[in-house]
C-alpha positions as CSV (number, residue, x, y, z in Angstrom):
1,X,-127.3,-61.5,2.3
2,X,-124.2,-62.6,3.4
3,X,-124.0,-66.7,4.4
4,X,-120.6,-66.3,6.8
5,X,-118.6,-63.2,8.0
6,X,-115.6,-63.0,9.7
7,X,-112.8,-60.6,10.8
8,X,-109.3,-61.8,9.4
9,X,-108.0,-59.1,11.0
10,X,-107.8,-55.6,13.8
11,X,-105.8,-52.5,14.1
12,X,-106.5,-50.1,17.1
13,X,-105.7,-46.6,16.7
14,X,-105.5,-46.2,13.1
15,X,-105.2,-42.3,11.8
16,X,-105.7,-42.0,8.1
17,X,-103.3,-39.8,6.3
18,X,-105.7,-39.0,3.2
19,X,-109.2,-40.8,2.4
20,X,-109.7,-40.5,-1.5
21,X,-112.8,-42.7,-1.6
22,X,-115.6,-42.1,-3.9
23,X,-118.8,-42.7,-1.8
24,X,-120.8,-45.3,-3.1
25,X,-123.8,-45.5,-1.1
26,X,-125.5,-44.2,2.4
27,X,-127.2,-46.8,4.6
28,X,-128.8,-46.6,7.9
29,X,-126.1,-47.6,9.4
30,X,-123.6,-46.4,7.5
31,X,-121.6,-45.0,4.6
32,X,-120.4,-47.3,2.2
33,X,-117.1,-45.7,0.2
34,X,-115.4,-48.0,-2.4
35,X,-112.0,-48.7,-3.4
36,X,-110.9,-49.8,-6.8
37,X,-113.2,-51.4,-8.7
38,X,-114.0,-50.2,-12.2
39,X,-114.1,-46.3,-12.0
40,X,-112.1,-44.7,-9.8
41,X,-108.4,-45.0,-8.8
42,X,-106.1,-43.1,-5.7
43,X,-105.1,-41.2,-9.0
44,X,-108.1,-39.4,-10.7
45,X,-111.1,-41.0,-12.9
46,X,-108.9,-43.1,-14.8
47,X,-111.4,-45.8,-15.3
48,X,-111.3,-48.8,-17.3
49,X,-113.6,-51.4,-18.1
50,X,-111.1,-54.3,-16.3
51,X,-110.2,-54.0,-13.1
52,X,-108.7,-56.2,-10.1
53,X,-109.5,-55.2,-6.5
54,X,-112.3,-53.5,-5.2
55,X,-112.9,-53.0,-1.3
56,X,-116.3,-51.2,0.2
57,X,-115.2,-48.9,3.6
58,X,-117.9,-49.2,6.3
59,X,-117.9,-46.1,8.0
60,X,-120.0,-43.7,10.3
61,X,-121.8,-41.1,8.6
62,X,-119.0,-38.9,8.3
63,X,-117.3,-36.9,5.2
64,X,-113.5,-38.1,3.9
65,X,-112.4,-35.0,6.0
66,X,-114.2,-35.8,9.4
67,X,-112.5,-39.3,9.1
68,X,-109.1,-37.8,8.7
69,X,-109.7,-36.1,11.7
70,X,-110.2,-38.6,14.0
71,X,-108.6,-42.2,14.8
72,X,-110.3,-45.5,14.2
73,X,-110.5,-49.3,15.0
74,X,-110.1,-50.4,11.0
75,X,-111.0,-54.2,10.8
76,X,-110.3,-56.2,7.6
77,X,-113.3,-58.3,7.3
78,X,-114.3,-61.8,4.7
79,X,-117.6,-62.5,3.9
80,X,-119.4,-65.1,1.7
81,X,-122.1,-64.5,0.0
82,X,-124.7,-66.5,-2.6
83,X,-125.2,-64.9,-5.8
84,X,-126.8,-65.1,-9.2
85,X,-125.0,-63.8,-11.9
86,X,-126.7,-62.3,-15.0
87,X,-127.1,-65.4,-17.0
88,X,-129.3,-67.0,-14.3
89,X,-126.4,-69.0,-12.7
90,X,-125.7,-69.3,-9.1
91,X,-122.3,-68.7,-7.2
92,X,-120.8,-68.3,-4.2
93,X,-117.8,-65.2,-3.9
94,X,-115.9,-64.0,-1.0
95,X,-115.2,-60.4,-0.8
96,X,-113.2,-58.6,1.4
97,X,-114.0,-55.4,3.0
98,X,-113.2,-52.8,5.8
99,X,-115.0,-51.0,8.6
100,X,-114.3,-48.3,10.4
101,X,-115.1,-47.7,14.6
102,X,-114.3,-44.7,16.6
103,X,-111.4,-45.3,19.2
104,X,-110.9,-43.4,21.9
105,X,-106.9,-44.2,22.3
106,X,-103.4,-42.6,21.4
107,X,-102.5,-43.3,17.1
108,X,-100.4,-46.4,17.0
109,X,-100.7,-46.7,12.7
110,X,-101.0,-44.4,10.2
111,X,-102.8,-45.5,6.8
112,X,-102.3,-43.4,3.3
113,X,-103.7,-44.5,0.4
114,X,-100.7,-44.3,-2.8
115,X,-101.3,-45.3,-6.8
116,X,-100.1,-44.4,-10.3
117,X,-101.7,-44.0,-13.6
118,X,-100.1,-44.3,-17.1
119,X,-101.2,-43.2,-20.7
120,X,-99.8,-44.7,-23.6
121,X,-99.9,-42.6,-26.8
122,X,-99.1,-43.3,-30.9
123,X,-96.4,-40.2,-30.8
124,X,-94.3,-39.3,-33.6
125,X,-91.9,-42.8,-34.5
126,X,-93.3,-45.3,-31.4
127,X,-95.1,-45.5,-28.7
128,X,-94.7,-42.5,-25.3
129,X,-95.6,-43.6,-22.1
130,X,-96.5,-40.9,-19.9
131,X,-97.1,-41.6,-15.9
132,X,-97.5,-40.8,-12.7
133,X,-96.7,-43.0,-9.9
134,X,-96.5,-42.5,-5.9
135,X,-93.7,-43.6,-4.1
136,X,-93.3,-44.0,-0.6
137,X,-90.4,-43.6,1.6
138,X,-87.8,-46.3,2.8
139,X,-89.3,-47.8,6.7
140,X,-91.7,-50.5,7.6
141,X,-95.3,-50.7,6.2
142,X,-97.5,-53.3,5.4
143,X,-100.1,-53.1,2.1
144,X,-103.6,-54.2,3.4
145,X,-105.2,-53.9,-0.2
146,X,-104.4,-53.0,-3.7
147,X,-106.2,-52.3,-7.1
148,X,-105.9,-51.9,-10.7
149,X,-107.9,-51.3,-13.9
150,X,-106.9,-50.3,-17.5
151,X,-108.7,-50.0,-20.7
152,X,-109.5,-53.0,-22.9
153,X,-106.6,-51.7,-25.2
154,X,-104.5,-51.3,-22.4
155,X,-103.8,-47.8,-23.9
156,X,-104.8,-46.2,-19.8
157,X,-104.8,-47.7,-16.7
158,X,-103.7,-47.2,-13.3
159,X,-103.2,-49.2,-10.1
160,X,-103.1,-47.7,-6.2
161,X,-102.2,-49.6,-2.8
162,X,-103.6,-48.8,1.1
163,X,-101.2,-49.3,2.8
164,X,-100.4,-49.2,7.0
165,X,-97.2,-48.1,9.3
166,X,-96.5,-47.6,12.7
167,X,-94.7,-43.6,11.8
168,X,-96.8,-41.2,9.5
169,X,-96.2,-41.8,5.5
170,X,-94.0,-39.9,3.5
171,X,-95.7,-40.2,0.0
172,X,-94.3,-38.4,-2.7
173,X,-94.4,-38.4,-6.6
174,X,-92.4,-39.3,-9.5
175,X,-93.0,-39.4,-13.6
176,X,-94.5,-36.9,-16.5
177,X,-97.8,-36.7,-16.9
């Protein structure tokens, strides 16, 4: 149970350009879809075992293509909560997260979810790094969240970013993989 909650921030109008989330769990109130985290990436199941970043989406029970379809009040939220950890010892994290309200409005921002993987392999006299990364064309955006993981080696890993603009996204791709 959380101890505080706020909102750190609102956009109205928000249109999603792809929604790659892994659903993690259905409520009665909602869906939960997660972000980052351990196993998944915007780039496949490139999963490692350390990661940075890891959102939860609040939304309406609703598939990733119903939400494309429709535009959205997204709200960047904080919340603290008390936990125990497995040793027995008690903590306090934040964690941020997002939800997701209908809107009934014209689309003032556009949100696209972009990230990259890489592979690094023992080929013939050195090391090959193999990669795919998404790029995203020159205007203004703004990134509201970002993730990474990568194998203990470090051998795999990728990263990926949400980001937000006023003018639909033009993501493409770059790299050999």
């Amino acid at each position: 149970m959380a101890k505080e909650r706020k909102v750190l921030q609102t956009w109205e109008g928000v249109k999603f350009q792809n929604f790659p989330l892994v659903l993690d769990k259905v409520t009665d109130g909602s869906n939960i879809y997660m972000f980052g985290g351990r196993n998944y990436s915007v780039t496949g199941h490139w999963g490692g075992v350390e990661y940075a970043g890891r959102y939860r989406f609040h939304a309406p029970h609703l598939t990733p293509e119903e939400i494309i379809d429709k535009v959205w009040t997204l709200s960047k939220m904080l919340e603290i909560v008390d936990i125990i950890n497995t040793r027995g010892e008690k903590g306090t994290v934040q964690r941020e997260y997002f939800t997701l309200q209908p809107y009934e409005g014209e689309i003032q921002y556009y949100v696209a979810f972009i990230g990259g993987h890489y592979k690094t392999t023992l080929k013939g006299y050195g090391r090959n790094r193999n990669y795919e990364e998404y790029i995203v064309s020159p205007g203004e955006y703004e990134i509201l969240a970002t993730t990474s993981n990568q194998c203990r080696s470090g051998r795999f890993g990728s990263s990926g970013a949400m980001i937000i603009a006023p003018e639909p996204i033009e993501v493409g791709s770059e790299g050999v993989f």
